[in-house]
Structures are given as C-alpha cells and as structure tokens.
Backbone bond lengths (Angstrom), bond angles and torsions (degrees), N, CA, C in turn:
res aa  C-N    CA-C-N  psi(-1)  N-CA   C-N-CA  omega(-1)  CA-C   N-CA-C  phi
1 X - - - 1.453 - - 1.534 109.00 -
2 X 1.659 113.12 114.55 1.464 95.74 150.73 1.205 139.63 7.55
3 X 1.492 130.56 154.23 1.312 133.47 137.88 1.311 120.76 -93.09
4 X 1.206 127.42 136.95 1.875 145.03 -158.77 2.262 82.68 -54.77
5 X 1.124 123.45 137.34 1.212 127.78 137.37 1.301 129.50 -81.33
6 X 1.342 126.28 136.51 1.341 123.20 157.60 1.445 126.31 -92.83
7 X 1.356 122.09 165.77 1.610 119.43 176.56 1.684 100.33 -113.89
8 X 1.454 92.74 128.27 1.821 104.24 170.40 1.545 102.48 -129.02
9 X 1.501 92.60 120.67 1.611 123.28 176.56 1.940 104.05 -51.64
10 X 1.137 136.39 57.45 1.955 111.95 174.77 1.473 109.83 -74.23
11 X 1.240 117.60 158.04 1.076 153.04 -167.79 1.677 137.35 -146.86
12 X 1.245 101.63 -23.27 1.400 116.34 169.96 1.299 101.39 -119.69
13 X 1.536 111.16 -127.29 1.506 132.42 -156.63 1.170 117.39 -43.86
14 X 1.050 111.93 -54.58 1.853 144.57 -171.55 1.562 100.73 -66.34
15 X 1.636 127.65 -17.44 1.101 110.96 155.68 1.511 137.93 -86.80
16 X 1.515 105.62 5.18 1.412 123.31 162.43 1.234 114.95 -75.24
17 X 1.604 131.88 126.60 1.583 142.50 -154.71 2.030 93.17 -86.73
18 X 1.168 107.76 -19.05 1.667 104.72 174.58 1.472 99.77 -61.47
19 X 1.552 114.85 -49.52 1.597 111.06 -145.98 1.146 72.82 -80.21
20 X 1.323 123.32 -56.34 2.024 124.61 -145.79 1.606 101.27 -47.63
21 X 1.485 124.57 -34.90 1.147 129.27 174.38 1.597 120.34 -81.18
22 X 1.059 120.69 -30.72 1.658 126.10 147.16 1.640 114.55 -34.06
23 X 1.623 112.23 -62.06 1.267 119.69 -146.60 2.009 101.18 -95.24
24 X 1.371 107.39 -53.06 1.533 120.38 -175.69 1.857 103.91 -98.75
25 X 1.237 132.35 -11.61 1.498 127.38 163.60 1.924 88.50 90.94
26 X 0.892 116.76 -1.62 1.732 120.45 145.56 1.318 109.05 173.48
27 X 1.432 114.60 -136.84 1.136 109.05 -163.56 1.759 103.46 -108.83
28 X 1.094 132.39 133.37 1.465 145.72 153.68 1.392 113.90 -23.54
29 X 1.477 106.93 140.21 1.585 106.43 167.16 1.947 103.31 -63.15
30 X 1.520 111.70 145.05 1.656 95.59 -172.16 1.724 96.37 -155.39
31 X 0.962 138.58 156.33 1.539 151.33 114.13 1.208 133.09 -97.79
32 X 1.026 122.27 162.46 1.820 138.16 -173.96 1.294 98.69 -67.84
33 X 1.697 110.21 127.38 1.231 99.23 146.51 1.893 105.63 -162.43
34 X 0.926 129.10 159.43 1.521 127.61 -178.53 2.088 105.02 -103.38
35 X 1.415 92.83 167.74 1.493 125.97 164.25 0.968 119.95 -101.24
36 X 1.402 132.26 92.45 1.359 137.93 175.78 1.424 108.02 -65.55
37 X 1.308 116.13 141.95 1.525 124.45 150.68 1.696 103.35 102.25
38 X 1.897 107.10 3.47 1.269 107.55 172.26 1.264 126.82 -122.63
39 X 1.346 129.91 175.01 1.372 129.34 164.59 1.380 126.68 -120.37
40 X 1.507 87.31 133.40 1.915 91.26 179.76 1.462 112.52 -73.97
41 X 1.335 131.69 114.45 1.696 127.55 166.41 1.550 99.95 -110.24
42 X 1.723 95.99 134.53 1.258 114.06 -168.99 1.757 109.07 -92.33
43 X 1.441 119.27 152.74 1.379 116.08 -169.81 1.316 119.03 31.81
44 X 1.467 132.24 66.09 1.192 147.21 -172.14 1.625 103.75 -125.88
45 X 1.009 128.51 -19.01 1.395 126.06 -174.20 1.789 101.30 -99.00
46 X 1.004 127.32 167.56 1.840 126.08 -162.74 1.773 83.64 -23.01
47 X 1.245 147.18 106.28 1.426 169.35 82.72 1.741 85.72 88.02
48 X 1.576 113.64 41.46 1.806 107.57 160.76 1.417 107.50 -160.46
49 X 1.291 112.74 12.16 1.597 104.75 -174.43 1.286 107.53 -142.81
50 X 1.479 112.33 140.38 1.448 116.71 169.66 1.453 110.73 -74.06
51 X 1.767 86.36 160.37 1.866 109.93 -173.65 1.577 88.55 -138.36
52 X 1.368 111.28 154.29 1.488 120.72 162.55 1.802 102.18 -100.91
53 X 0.969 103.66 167.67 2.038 104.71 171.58 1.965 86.84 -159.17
54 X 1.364 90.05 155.72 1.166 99.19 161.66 1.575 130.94 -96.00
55 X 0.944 104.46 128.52 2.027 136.04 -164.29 1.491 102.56 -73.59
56 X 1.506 127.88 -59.99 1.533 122.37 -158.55 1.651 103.86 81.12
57 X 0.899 111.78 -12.50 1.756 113.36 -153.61 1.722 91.90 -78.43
58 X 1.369 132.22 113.14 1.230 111.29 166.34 1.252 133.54 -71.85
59 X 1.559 125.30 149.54 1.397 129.58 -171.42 1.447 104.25 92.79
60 X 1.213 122.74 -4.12 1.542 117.89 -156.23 1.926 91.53 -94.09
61 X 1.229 105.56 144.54 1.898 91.72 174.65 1.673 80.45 -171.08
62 X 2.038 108.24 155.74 0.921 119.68 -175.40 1.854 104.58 -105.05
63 X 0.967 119.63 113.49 1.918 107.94 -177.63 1.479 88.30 -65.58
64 X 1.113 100.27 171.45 1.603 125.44 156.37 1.820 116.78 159.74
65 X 1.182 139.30 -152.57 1.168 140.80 -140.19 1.690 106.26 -115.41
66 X 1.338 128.23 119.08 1.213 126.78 168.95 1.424 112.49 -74.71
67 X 1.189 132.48 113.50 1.614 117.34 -176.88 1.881 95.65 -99.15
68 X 1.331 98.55 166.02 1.610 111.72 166.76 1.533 96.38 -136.47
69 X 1.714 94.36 115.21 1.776 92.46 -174.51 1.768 92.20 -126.26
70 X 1.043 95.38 168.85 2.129 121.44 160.56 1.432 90.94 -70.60
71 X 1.050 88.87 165.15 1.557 126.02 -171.66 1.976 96.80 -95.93
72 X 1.348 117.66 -12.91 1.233 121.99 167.75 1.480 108.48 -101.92
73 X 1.595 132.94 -12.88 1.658 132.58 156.71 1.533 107.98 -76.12
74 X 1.102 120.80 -49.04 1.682 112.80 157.14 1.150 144.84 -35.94
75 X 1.484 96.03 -33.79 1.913 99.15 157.71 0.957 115.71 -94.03
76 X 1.570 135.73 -30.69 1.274 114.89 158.85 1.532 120.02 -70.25
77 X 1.019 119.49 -1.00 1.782 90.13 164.44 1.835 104.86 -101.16
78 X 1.247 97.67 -14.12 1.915 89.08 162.56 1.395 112.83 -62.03
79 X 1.106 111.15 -30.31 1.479 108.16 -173.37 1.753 110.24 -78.29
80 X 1.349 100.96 -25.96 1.668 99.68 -175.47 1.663 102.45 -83.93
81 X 1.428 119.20 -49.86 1.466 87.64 177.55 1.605 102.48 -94.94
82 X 0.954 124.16 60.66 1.902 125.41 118.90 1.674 74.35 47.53
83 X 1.365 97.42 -172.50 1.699 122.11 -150.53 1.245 93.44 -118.66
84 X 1.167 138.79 39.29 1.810 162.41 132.21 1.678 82.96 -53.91
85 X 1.208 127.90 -60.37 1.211 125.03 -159.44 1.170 137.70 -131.87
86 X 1.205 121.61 136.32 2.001 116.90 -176.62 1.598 122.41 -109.80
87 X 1.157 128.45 153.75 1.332 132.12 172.42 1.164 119.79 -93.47
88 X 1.686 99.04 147.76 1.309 99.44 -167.49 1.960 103.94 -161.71
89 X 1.458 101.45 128.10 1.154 102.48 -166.07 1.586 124.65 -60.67
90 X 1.128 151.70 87.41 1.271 149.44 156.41 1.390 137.39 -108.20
91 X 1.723 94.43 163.46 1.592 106.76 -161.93 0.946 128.29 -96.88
92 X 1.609 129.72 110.94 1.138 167.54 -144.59 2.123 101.58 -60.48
93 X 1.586 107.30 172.58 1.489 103.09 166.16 1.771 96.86 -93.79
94 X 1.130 126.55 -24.59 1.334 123.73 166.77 1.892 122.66 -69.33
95 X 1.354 96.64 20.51 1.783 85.16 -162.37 1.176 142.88 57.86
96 X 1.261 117.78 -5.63 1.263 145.45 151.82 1.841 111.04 -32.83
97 X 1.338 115.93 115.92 1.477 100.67 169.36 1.935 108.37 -109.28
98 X 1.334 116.64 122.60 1.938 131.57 -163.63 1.126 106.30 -131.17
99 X 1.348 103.42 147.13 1.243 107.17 168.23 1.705 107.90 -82.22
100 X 1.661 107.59 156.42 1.291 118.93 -177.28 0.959 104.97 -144.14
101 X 1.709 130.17 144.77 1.151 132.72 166.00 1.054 120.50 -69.28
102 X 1.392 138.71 123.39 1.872 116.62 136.65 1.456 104.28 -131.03
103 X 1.532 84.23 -171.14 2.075 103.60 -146.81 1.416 103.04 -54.91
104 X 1.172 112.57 125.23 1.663 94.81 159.14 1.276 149.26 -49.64
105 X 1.494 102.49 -15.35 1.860 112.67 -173.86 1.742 97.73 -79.65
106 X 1.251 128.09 -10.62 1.295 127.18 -163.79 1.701 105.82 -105.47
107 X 1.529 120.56 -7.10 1.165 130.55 166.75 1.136 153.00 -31.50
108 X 1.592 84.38 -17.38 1.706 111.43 174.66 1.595 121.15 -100.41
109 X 1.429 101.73 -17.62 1.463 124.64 168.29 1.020 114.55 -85.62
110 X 1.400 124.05 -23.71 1.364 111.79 -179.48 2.092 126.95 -125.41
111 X 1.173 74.95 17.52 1.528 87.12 176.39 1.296 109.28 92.38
C-alpha cells in the first residue's frame, strides 16, 4: 500500500524547479491553483522572501503550485523554510484543503 500523500500550497521559492530539485530531488506531482482572500508581499520575510497574509479584499487570491508530496518531502521542505515559517492547513480556490506556509512572526494573528 502506498504512503498517504499530502498537498502543500508553494508560492514562492519552492516554485523554482532549481530549489524544487534541491529540496524534493525534482519536481512534485502538481497543478495550478491560487489562495483566495490573500496577498502575496514580496521580500517580506528577513528582507528576501515572500509571505502570503490575508487581505479580506475580495477577488484578491495568490496563484501558485499545488504540490502532492510524502510525508518524507514535507520534512524536507520544513526543513528548508527553517522556522521563518509555519504550516498551516488551508482552503484552496480548487477546494482542495494544503498545507501553506506563512511567516512565523505573524503566528499569533493567525492561529
């Protein structure tokens, strides 16, 4: 039997096929899909990395990459964004429920 996959929402770095191959040994099975109801701010994390936050703003949504990883690609990308950042389960414009990163300093705002 398989191992269970998970879905992780990227949006920044991790959607570059250099890193994706750094971090997962290539690229993830994936489709398109965005985060509604957020905003992408660029170099916002230590002054070089994107964070999403949530906007309220309607219509507003961030596209980026649905991954389907192992439960052993999940720790390595915990391990790549380091404790800059935490996971957190949310729901996709596809219905999709993924994990997504955002910043850690905002952790208290956002559950």
């Amino acid at each position: 039997m398989p191992a269970p996959k998970e879905y992780l929402f990227v949006y920044g770095t991790l959607t570059d096929p250099h890193i994706s191959e750094q971090v997962f040994g290539g690229l993830p099975p994936y489709t398109r899909d965005s985060l509604e109801g957020f905003e992408k701010l660029e170099a916002s994390v230590a002054g070089q990395y994107p964070e999403v936050i949530p906007c309220g703003k309607e219509g507003t949504a961030v596209a980026g990459m649905l991954l389907e990883v192992s439960q052993e690609e999940l720790r390595r990308a915990d391990l790549y964004e380091t404790d800059l950042y935490y996971r957190k389960i949310l729901s996709l414009k596809s219905g999709r429920q993924a994990w997504v990163y955002l910043a850690a300093r905002n952790k208290a705002n956002t559950g």
